[in-house]
C-alpha positions in Angstrom: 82.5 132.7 97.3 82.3 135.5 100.0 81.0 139.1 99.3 82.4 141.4 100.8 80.4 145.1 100.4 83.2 147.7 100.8 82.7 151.7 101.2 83.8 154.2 98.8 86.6 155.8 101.4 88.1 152.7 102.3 92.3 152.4 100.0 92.9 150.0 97.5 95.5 148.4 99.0 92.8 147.1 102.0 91.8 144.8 98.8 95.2 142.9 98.9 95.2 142.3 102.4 91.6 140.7 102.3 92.7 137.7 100.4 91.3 134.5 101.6 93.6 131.5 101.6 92.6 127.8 101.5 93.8 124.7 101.3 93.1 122.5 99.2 93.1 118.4 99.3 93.0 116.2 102.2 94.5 117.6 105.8 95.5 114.2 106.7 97.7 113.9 103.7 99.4 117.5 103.7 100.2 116.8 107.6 101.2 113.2 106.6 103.7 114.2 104.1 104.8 117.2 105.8 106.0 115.1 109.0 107.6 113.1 106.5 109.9 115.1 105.0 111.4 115.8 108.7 111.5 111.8 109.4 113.7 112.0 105.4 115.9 114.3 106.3 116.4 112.7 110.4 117.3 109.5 108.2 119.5 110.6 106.1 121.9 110.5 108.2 122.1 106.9 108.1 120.4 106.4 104.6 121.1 108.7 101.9 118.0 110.4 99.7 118.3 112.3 97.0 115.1 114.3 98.6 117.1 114.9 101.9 119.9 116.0 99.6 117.4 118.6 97.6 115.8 119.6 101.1 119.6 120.5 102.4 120.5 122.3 99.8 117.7 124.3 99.6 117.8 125.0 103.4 121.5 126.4 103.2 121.0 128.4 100.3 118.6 130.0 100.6 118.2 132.3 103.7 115.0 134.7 102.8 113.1 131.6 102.3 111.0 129.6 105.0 111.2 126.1 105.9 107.9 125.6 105.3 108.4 126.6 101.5 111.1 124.4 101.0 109.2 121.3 102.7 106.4 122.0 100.4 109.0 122.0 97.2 110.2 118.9 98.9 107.2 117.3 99.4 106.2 117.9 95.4 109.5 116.2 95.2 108.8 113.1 96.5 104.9 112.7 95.1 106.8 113.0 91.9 109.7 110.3 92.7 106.6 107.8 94.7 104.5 108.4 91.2 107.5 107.6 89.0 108.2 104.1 90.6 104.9 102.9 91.0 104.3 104.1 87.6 107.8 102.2 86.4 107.3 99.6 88.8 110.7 99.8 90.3 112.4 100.1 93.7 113.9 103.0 94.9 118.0 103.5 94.1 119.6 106.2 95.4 122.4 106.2 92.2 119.5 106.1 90.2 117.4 108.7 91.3 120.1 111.0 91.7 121.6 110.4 88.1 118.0 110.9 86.9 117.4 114.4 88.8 117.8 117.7 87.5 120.5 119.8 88.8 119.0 121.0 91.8 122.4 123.3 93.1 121.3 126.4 91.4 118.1 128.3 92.8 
């Protein structure tokens, strides 16, 4: 932890903006699955995925959030879906997968 020794006239509100922000896990992996969410959605085109589908949706409706916060929800995405077929030893179906998702339309 860092300690920070503060004076008595500085605001309260210089607090918020001294937050430190780290990353957790390995860098290889976050860059790893970050590129491939962009290589999902640049084959999509030609193979459908019901994570492309989620990232496009996302990306049209919503315009006050960032790309990078919708890769990330994508990215949870698909650690989820890779975990549930290894788990349930099964191959991935894209009439399956989509039956089996939530009702991602709404925000």
């Amino acid at each position: 932890m860092f300690k920070l020794k503060f004076k008595q006239k500085m605001k309260p509100n210089f607090l918020l903006c001294l937050t430190l922000r780290r990353k957790h896990g390995n860098a290889v992996a976050r860059k790893l699955l970050y590129r491939a969410i962009g290589q999902i959605d640049n084959a999509a085109k030609t193979n459908p995925c019901h994570i492309a589908d989620y990232y496009e949706s996302k990306k049209l409706s919503s315009q006050t959030k960032g790309f990078k916060k919708i890769a990330i929800a994508s990215i949870h995405k698909l650690i989820r879906t890779i975990y549930a077929l290894i788990i349930n030893d099964q191959p991935y179906d894209y009439n399956v997968a989509t039956h089996n998702q939530k009702d991602f339309s709404r925000n």
